[in-house]
N, C-alpha and C positions, 0 to 999 in steps of 0.2 A: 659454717658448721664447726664446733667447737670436738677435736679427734678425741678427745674421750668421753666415751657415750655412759658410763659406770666405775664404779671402783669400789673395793671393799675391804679390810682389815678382817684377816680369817686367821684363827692359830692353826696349831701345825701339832697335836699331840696325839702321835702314833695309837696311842692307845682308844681313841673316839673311834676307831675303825672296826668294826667286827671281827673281822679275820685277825687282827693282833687284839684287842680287850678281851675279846671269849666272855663276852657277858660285863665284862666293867665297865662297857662303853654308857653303860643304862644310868651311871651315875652324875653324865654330863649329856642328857637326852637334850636337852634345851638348848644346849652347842650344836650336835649333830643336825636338831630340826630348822635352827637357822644359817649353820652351811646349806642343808638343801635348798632352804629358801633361796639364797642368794645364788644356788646352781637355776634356780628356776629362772630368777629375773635376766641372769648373765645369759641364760641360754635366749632368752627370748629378743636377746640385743643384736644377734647375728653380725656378729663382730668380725673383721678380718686380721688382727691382731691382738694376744693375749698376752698382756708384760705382766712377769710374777717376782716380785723383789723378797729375796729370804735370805734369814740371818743365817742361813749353814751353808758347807761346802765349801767354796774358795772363799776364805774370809784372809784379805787381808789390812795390814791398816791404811796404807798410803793410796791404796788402789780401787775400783768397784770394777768387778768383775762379771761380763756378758762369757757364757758359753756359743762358741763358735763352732760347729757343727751343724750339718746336715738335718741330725736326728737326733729328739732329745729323749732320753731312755732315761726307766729307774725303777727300782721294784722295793720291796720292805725285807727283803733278807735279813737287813738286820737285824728286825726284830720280830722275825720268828714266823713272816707272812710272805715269802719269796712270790707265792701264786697271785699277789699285788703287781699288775704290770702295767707300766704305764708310758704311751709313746705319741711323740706330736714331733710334727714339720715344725723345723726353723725357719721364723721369717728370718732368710739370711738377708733380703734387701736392705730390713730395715737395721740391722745388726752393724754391717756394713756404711748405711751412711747415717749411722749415731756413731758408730766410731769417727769417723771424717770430721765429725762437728765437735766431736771431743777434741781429736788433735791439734782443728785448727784454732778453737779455745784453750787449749792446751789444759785441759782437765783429764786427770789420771785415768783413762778405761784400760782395761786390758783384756783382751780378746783370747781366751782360752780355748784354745785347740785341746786334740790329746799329744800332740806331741808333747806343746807346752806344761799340759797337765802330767806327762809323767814325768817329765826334769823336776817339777816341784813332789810330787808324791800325791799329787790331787788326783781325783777323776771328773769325768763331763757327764757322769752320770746323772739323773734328778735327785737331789739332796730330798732327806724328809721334810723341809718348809718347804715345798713343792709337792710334792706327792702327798700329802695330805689333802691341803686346799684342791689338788689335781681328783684327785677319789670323787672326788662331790660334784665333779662338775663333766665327769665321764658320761652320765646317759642326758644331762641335759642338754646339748646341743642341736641348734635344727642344723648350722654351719658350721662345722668344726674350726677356731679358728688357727693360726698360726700362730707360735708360741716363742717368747722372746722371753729367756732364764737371767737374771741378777743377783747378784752377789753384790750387796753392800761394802763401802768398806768402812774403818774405822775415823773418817771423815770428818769435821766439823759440822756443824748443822747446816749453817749457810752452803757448803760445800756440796753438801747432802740435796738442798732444795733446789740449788744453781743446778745441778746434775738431772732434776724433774725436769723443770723447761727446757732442755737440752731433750728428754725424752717426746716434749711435747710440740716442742721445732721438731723435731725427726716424722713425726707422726704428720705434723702438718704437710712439711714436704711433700712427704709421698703421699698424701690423701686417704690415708687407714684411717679406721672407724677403731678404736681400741678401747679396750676394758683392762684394769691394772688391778692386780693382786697385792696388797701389803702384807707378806704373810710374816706372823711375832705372832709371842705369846707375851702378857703382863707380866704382871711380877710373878717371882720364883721365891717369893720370902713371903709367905700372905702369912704363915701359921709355924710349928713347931712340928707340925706332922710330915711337914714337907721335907725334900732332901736338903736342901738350901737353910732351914730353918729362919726364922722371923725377923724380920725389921719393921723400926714403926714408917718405916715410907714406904713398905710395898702396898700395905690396903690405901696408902695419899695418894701415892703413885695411879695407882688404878683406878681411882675417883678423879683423880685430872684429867686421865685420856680419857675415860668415862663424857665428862664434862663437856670437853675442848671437842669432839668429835659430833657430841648431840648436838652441841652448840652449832654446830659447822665453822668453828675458829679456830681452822685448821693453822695459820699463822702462829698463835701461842706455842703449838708443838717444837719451835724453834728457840724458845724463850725457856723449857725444862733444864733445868740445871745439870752437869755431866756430873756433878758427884749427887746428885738426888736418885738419879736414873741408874747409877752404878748400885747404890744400895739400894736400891728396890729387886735389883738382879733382874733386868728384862731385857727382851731379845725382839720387843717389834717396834720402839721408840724410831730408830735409824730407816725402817721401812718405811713410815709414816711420812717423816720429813721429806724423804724424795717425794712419795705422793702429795705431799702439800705442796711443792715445787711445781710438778708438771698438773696441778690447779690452781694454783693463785689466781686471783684475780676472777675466777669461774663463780657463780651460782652456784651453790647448791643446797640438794637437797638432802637434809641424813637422817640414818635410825637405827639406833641401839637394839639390835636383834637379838641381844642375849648378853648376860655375863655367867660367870660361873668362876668358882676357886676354889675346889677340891682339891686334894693333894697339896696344899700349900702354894700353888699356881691359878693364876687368873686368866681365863679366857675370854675375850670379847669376839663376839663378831659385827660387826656394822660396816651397814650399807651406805655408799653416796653416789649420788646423780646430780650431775648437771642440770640447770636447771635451762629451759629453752626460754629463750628473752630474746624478743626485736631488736635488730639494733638503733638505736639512736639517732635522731637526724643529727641531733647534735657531733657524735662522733660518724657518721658519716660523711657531715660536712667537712673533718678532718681530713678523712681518708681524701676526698675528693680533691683538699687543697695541698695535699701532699704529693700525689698520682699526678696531680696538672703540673705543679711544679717540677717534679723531678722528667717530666715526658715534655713539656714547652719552657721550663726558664723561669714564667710569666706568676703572678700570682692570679688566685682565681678568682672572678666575676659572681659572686652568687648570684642561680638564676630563679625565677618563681617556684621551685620545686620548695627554698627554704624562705618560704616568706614570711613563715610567721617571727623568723631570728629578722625579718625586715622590719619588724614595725615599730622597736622600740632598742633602744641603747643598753649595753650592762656591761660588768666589767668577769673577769673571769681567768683562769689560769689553764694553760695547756702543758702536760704534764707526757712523758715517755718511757716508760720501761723495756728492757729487752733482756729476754733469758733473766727478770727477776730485779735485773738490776738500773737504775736509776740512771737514762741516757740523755732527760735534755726535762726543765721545766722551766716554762718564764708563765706569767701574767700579769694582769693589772687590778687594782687596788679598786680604782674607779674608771667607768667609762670612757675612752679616748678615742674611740670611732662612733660614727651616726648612728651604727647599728649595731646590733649581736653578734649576726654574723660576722660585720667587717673585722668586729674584737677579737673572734674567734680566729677568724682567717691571720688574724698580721700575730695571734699567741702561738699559732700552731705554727707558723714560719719561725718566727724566733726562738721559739724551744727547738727547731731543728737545726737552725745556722746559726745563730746565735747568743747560745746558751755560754758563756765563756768556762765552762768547765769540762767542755766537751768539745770534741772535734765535731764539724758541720754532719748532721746524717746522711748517709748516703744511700743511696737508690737497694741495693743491695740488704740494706738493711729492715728494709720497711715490709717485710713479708710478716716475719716476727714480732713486730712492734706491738705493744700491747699501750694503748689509746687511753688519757684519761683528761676528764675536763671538770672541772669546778666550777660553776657558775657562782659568786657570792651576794649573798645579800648586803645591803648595806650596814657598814661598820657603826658602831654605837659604842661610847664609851663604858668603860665598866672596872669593876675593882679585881685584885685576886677571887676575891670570894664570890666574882659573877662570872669567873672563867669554868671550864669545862673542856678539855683536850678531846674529848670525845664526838663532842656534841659542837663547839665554838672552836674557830679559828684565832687566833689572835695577832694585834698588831702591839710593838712596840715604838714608842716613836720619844725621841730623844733632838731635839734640834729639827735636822736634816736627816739625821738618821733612822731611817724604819728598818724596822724587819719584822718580816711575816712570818707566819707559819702556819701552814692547812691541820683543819681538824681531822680527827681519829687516821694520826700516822700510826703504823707498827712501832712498839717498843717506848710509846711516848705514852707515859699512862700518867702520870700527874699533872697538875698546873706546873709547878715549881720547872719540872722538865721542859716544858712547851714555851715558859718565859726565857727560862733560861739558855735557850736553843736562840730561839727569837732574837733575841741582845745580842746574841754571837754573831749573827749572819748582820749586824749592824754594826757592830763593833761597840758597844754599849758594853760599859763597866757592868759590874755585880751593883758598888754601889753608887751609882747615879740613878734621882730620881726619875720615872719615866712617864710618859701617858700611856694607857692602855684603852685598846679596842676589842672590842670582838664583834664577830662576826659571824654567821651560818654558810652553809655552801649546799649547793643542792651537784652530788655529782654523777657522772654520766662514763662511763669505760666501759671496754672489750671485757 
């Protein structure tokens, strides 16, 4: 079961609330009715952990900060609604052993006490990108669940998403069902009316997250430029990326429940779910030959459970990610055992011990791992103009020299990039001529 059962991108503008607009709220009704919505579906997830990631409060650059406390409190005094009160139990469990897995990764968290919080001048109180999103989601609970507060910090993107799977290892650990809040707003420069006044990237800006969100191509969001995002003036870019983090790799499902940019500010709200999907004999069989190995020594025997990888030969690549990032891939080109299976079995050992760029994996590590296989069709020769990074794998072959490279990597969007990747890992000049192949992949992951 995959720990996050929902998630959703909600703004945070004090003023949608009745008790502080006093009537203005009616201007952005199509915001208010799809926060309710999304109160409706969170509630009906009966979650036992609620993680809310928001751009105020303890901001600081080097750091992301969890409120540590008992009890998370917060009200709108400051803008003019005190009788706004809002209060949830700390999952301290899990607070506690995301910190542990931060340290021992040595990534920046910092656990904000009120001691700590009045050495700096901060409080642990709920900031407004909390207490907003928090309003909406007061009467619809059947479970209330326990609430885990974040503070972003001024982080690199990568940083930012390595820091998700960190959130989504923690979750796994302890077995929480969780739903995760990205709470931003878009741009702050839509218009001239606004206090921020105009840029031409705040309305590009908010048609990219627009975009990238409907799409469910949550990965691009790592790929927004920091001087595009800075002139656009927005505040949920950084929330986003952690939540693209602790789902890579997941299904899902999304929908643009609303926009709005009045006041010169862009509001979205959209929803994403997981999507439920069987898993894989084929990544099963993994798990299987990894579990036997690391508990006997031995490699595994495929029995009649995987016959149908029994009946014919292919060739294929076993592939390994952890917390995001890239810990072991080998495979083959063409067929070199009798069977699928057996191909399977001897790519997934040597992506684990034998990947030379990596220390051998260890027992330890395999809770996390996140599984991926390619199975390829046979390679065909072809020109530049029959390649596709998206869609086609490609082979470079120079002598004795090949190099590979799997279709629709992150951040590979041209041919030019894919060839030129490809020759590297072979040690192929720029200009030597070469053969070229491509090939399709049918693939299969957690």
């Amino acid at each position: 079961m995959k720990p996050i059962v929902a998630a959703a991108l909600l703004p945070h503008p004090p003023i949608l609330l009745p008790e502080v607009g006093k009537g203005e709220e009616r201007v952005i009704h199509q915001t208010k009715e799809a926060m309710e919505e999304v109160a409706r579906r969170f509630g009906a997830k009966e979650a036992d952990t609620l993680i809310l990631i928001s751009p105020h409060g303890a901001l600081f650059r080097d750091t992301i900060t969890t409120i540590d406390a008992e009890l998370l409190e917060g009200d709108l005094a400051n803008f003019g609604a005190s009788q706004v009160k809002i209060r949830y139990e700390t999952d301290l469990e899990f607070v506690r052993e995301l910190y542990a897995l931060c340290y021992e990764k040595e990534f920046p968290l910092l656990l904000l006490d009120e001691k700590l919080a009045g050495d700096y001048g901060l409080s642990t109180s709920l900031d407004h990108g909390a207490m907003v999103p928090l309003y909406f989601l007061e009467s619809s609970w059947k479970k209330r669940p326990k609430l885990v507060h974040i503070n972003y910090g001024l982080l690199p993107p990568e940083d930012l998403s390595y820091f998700g799977h960190l959130l989504e290892a923690t979750l796994k650990k302890l077995g929480r069902k969780a739903l995760i809040i990205a709470s931003g707003d878009l741009s702050h420069r839509l218009s001239d009316e606004g206090s921020y006044g105009f840029q031409k990237e705040g309305p590009l800006f908010d048609e990219e997250i627009q975009r990238i969100l409907g799409e469910g191509t949550l990965d691009n969001l790592l790929q927004i430029p920091e001087d595009f995002a800075e002139k656009a003036g927005e505040c949920g870019l950084r929330s986003l990326q952690i939540l693209q983090g602790s789902l890579e790799g997941v299904g899902l499902t999304t929908e643009n429940l609303s926009y709005e940019g009045p006041w010169g500010v862009g509001y979205l709200v959209s929803y994403l779910e997981p999507v439920k999907e069987e898993k894989s004999l084929i990544v099963e069989l993994v798990e299987e030959t990894l579990d036997h190995y690391f508990e006997t020594g031995d490699t595994l025997i495929p029995d009649e459970k995987y016959q149908s990888l029994l009946e014919k030969p292919g060739a294929c690549f076993v592939s390994y990610h952890l917390f995001g990032q890239l810990r072991g891939c080998i495979g083959t080109l063409f067929p070199t055992k009798a069977t699928l299976a057996e191909e399977i079995i001897s790519n997934a050992l040597s992506a684990a011990l034998e990947d030379s760029r990596f220390s051998p994996l260890e027992k330890k590590e395999r809770e996390n791992l996140v599984i991926g296989v390619d199975l390829l069709g046979e390679p065909e020769e072809t020109t530049l103009d029959g390649l596709d990074p998206k869609n086609y794998g490609v082979i470079v072959k120079k002598g004795q020299r090949v190099g590979v490279l799997l279709p629709d990597l992150p951040g590979i969007d041209t041919v030019e990039e894919q060839v030129s990747i490809a020759r590297k890992k072979a040690y192929i000049w720029e200009e030597e001529e070469v053969e070229l192949l491509r090939f399709k992949v049918d693939r299969y992951g957690d």
